[in-house]
C-alpha positions as CSV (number, residue, x, y, z in Angstrom):
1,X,44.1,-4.2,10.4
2,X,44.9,-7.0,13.0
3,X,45.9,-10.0,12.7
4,X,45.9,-13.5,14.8
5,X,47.7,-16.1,13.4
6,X,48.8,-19.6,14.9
7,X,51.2,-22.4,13.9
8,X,52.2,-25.0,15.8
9,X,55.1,-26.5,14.3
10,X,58.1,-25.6,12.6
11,X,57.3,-25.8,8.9
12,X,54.2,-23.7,9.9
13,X,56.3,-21.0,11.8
14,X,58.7,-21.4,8.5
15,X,55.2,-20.2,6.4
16,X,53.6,-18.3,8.8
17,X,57.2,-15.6,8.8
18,X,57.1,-15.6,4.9
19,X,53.0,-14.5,5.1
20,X,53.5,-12.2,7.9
21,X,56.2,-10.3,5.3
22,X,53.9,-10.1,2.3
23,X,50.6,-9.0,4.4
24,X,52.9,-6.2,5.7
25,X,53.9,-5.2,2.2
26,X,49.8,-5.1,1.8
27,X,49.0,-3.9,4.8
28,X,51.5,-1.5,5.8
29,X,49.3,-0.3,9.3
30,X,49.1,-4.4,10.5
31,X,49.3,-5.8,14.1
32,X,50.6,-8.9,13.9
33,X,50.0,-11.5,17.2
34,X,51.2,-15.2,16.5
35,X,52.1,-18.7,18.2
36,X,54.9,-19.2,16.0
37,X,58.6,-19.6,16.5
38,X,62.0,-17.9,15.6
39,X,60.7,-16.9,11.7
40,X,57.6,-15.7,12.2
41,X,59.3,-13.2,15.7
42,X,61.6,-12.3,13.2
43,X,59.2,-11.0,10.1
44,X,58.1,-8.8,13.6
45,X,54.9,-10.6,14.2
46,X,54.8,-10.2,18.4
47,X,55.2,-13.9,19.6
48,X,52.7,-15.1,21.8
49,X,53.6,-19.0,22.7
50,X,56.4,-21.0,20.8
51,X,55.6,-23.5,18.9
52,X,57.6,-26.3,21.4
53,X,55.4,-26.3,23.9
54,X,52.9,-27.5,21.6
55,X,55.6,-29.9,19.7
56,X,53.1,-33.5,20.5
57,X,52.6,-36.0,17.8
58,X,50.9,-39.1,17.8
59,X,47.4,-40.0,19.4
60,X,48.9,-41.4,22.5
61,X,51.2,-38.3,23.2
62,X,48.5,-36.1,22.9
63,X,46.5,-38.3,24.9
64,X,48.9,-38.4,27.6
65,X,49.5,-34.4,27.2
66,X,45.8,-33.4,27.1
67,X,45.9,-31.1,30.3
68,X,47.8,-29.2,28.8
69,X,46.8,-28.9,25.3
70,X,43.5,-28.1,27.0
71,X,45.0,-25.1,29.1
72,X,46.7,-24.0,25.9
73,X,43.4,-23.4,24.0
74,X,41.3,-21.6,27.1
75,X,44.2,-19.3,26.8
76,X,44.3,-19.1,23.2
77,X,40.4,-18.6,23.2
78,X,40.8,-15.6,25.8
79,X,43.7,-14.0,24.2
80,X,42.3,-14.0,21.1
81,X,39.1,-11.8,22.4
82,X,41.3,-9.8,24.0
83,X,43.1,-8.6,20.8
84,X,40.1,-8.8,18.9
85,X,41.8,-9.5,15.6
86,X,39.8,-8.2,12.2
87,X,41.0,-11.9,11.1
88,X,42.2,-15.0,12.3
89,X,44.6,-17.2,10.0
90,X,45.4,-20.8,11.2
91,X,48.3,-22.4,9.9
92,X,47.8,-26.4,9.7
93,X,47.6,-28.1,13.3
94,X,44.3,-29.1,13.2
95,X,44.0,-30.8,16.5
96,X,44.2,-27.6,17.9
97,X,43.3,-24.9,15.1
98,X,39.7,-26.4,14.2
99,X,38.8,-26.2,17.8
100,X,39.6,-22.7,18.0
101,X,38.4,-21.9,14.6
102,X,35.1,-23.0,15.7
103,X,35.2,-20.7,19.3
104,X,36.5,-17.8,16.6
105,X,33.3,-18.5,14.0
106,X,30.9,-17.9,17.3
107,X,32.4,-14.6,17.8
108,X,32.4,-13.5,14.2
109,X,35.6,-13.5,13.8
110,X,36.7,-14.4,10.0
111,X,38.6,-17.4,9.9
112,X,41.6,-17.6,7.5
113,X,42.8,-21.1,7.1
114,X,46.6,-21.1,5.2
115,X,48.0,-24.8,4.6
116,X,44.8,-27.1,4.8
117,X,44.8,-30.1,7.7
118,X,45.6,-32.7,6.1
119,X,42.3,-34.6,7.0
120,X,42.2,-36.3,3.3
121,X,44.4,-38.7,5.1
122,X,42.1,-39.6,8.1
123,X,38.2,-38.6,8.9
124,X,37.6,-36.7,5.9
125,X,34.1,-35.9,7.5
126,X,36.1,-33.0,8.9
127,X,35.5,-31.1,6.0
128,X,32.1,-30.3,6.8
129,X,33.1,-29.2,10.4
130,X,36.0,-26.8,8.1
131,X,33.4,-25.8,5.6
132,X,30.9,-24.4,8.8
133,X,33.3,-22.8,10.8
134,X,35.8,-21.7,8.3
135,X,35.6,-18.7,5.7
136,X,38.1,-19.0,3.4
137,X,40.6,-21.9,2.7
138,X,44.1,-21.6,1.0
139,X,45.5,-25.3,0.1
140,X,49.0,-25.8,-0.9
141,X,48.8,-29.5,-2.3
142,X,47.3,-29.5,-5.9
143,X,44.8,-32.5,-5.4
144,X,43.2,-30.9,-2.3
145,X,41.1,-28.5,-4.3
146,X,39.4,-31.2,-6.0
147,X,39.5,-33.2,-2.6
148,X,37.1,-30.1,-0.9
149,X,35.0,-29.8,-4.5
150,X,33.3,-33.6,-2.9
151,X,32.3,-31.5,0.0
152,X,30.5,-28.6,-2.0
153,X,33.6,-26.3,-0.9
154,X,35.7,-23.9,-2.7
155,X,39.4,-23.0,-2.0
156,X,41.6,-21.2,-3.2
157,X,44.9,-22.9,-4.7
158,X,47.7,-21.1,-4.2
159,X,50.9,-22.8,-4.7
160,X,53.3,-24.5,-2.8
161,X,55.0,-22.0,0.1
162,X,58.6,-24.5,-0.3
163,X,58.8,-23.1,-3.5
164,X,59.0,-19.7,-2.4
165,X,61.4,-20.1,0.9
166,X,63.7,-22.6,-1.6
167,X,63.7,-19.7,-4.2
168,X,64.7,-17.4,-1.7
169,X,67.2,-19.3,-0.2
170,X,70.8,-17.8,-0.3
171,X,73.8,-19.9,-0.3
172,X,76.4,-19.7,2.7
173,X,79.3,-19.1,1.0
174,X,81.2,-20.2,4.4
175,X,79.0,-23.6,4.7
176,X,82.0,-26.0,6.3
177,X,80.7,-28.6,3.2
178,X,81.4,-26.6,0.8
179,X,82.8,-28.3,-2.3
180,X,81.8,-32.1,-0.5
181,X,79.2,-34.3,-1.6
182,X,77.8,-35.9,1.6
183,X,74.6,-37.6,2.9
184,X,71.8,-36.0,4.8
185,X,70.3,-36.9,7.4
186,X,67.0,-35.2,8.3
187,X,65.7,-36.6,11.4
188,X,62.6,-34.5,11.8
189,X,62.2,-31.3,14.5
190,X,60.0,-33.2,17.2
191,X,61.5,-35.5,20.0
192,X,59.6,-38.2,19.3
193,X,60.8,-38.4,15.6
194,X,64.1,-37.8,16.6
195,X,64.2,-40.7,19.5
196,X,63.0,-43.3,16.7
197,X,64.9,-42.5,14.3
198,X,68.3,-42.7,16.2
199,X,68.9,-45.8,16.8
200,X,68.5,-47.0,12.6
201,X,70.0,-44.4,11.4
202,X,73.1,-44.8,13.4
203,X,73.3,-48.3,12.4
204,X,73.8,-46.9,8.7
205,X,76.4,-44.8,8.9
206,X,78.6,-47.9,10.3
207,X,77.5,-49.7,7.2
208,X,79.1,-47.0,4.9
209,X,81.7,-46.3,6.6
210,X,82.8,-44.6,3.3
211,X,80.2,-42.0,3.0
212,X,79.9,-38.7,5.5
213,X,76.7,-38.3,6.8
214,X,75.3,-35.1,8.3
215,X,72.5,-34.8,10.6
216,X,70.4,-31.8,10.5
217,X,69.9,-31.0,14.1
218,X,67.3,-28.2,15.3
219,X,68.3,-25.9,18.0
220,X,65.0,-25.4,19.7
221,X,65.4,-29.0,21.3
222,X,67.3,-30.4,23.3
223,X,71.4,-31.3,21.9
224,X,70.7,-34.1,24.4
225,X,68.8,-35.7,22.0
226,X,71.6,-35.9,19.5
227,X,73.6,-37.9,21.6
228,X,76.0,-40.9,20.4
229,X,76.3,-39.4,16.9
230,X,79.9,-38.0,17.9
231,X,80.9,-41.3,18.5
232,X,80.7,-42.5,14.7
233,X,84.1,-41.3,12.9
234,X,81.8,-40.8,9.7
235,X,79.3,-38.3,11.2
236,X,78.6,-34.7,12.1
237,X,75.7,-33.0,13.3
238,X,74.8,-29.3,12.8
239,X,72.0,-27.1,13.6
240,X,69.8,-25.0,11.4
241,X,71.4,-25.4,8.0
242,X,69.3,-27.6,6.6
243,X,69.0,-26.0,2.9
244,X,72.8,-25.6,3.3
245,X,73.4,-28.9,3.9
246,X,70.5,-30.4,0.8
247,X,72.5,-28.3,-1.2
248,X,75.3,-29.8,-0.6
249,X,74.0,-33.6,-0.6
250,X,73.9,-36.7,-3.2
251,X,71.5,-38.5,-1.4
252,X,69.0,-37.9,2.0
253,X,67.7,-40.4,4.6
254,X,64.6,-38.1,6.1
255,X,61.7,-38.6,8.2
256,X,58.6,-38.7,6.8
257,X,56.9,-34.9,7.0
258,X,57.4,-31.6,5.1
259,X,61.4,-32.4,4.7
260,X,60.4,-34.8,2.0
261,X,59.1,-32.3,-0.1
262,X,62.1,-30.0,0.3
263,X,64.7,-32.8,-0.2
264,X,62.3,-33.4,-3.3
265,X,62.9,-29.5,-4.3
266,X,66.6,-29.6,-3.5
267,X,66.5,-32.7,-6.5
268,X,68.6,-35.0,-3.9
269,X,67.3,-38.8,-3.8
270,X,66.1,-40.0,-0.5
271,X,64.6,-43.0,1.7
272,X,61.6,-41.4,3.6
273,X,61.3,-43.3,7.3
274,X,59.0,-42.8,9.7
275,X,58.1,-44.3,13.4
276,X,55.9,-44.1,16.7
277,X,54.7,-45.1,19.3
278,X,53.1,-49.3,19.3
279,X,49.8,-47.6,20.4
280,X,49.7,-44.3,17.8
281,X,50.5,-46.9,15.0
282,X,47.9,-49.2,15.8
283,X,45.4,-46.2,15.6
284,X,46.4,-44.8,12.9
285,X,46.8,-48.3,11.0
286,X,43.0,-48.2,11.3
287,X,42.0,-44.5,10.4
288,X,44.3,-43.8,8.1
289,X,42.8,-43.8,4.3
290,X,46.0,-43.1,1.9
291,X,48.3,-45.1,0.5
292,X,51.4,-43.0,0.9
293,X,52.9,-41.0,4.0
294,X,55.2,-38.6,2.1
295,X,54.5,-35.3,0.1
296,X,56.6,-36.3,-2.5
297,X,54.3,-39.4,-3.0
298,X,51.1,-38.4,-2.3
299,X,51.3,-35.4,-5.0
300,X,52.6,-37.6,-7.6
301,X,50.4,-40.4,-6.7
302,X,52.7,-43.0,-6.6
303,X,55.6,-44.6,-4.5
304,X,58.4,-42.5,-6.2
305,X,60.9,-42.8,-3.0
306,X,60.7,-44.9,-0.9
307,X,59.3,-45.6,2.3
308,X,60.4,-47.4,5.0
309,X,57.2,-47.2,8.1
310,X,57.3,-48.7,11.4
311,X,58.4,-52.9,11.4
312,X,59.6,-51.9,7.8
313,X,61.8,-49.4,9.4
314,X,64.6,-51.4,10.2
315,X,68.4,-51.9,9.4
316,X,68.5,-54.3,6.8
317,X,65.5,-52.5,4.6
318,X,67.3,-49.1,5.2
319,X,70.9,-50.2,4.1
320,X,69.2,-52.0,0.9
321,X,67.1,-48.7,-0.1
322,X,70.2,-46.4,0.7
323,X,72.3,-48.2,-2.0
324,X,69.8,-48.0,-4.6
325,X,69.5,-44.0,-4.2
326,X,73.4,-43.7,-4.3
327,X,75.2,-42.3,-7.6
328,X,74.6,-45.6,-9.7
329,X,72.3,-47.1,-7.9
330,X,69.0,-48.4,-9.7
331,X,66.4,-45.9,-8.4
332,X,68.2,-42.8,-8.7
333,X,67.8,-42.0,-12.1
334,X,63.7,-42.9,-12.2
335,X,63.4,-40.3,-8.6
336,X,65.0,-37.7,-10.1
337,X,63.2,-37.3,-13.2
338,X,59.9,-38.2,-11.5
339,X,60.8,-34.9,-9.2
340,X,60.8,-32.9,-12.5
341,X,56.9,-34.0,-13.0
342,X,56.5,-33.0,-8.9
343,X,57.7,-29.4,-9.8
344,X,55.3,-29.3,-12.5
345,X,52.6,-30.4,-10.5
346,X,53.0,-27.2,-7.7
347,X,53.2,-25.1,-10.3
348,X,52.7,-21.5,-8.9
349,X,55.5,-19.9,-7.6
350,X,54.7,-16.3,-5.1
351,X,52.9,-18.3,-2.7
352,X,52.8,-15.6,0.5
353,X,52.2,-13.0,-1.9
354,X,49.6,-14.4,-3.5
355,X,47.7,-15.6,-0.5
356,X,48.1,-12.3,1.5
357,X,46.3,-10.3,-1.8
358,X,43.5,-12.5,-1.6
359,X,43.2,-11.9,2.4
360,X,43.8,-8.6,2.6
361,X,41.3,-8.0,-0.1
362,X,38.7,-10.0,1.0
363,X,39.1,-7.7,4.8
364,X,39.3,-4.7,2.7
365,X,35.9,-5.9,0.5
């Protein structure tokens, strides 16, 4: 059978690789076309467009990016017919995915949707639009089942994909950390994370001049954005060794985003951050309907790390908050044991396996 299956961002790509694998094992005669990256080329799905040219967060940057984004999906529409895929399986991104899960739903082509938008967040009224143009939907959060029961719409729960790609992580036995206990720093994998995160989280490393921190850079950007790190004695940057380097941590200073959950996983302690643009804040200020930003939060339903969001984002707040999640500090114990109850929560393990029986069965039926 064929298969058509977008993500547009790096933890997607990171999922979309690991499902590629298991409907191969299923589907051993599958065609495989993606917008991916690096993981899902290398589980042999043929890449179509990578995933950083469609790297915009925030409603101004889309805004200001819209001709393209728009010349994007026209594409995406017309290669899609042109493959004529027996399913189409959208990976998150649902600026982009629900648009063109709606053109595939006109063409009767079944729409597979694998990791849910996260639209309990903001206009939640999407669901209907998800519910009409999408067949089946695979949520990886356990509270979004319930959250798409409001809207007369069943989905499939089927674990937590993190769980599968940390259990399958191997160890680098020649990781230059080895035997050190040092600080992460997990920026996030688009520019405009990285660019507002730099100037904060330099500022902390001065402050501890005692600790080694590590940045965790990604190699499909720019090493220009990295800049000035070199400069602090106390510092190093490396590229695409993040699990190494959470292995090897005692505490984590990451941006807000799927890197929570794995620092979560990992068991280290950490401050989540997180800021934009003036003019994507003040939107999303108004829109946005939960209470929490990180996974790790809004699983657990509680503020169980800390976080630290735009004006709050600032020196003083981040070198307070680091202390307390260092080895003796007050909120180290109560995070760690309250990541035990996260674990508990996700539950099922086998995620890419388990969604890629139900797809391939439901073609197959």
């Amino acid at each position: 059978m064929k298969y058509y299956i977008i993500a547009g961002e790096r933890s997607g790509d990171l999922h979309g690789g690991n499902l590629i694998k298991a409907l191969k094992e299923k589907d051993s005669q599958a065609e495989i076309r993606c917008w991916g990256g690096e993981a899902m080329s290398d589980a042999e799905g043929e890449l179509v467009v990578h995933y950083r040219e469609m790297a915009f967060m925030g409603f101004w940057e889309v805004l200001v990016h819209i001709k393209a984004i728009k010349q994007k999906i026209k594409f995406c529409k017309e290669d899609i017919l042109s493959f004529q895929p027996d399913a189409l399986i959208l990976i998150d991104y649902a600026g982009f995915n629900l648009r063109i899960a709606k053109f595939a739903s006109q063409h009767n082509i079944p729409v597979h949707y694998y990791i849910s938008p996260k639209i309990w967040a903001w206009n939640q009224k999407r669901a209907y639009k998800i519910k009409k143009f999408v067949d089946y939907m695979y949520v990886i959060l356990p509270f979004e089942k319930e959250f798409y029961n409001q809207f007369d719409f069943e989905v499939d729960y089927v674990g937590n994909p993190l769980l599968d790609a940390i259990r399958a992580y191997k160890p680098n036995e020649d990781f230059q950390y080895k035997g050190q206990k040092v600080i992460a720093i997990l920026p996030g994998s688009r520019k405009q994370e990285i660019r507002a995160m730099m100037e904060n989280l330099k500022g902390i490393a001065t402050e501890f001049p005692d600790e080694h921190f590590v940045i965790a850079g990604v190699s499909n950007l720019e090493t220009e954005l990295y800049e000035g790190w070199q400069e602090i004695e106390n510092v190093d940057l490396i590229f695409d060794q993040t699990y190494d380097l959470l292995s090897h941590s005692k505490a984590a200073l990451v941006t807000s985003g799927t890197a929570t959950l794995e620092t979560a996983l990992f068991e280290v302690p950490q401050v989540v951050v997180y800021k934009t643009g003036k003019i994507s804040f003040a939107i999303a200020k108004r829109v946005v309907k939960v209470e929490f930003i990180s996974l790790v939060n809004l699983i657990l339903n509680k503020e169980a790390v800390r976080e630290l969001i735009q004006a709050e984002f600032n020196s003083e707040n981040l070198k307070k908050e680091f202390q307390r999640i260092l080895p003796g500090g007050e909120n180290r114990e109560a995070i760690l044991k309250d990541y035990n109850q996260l674990k508990e929560l996700l539950g099922k393990e086998n995620t890419s396996q388990i969604t890629a029986d139900l797809m391939v069965a439901r073609m197959r039926k």
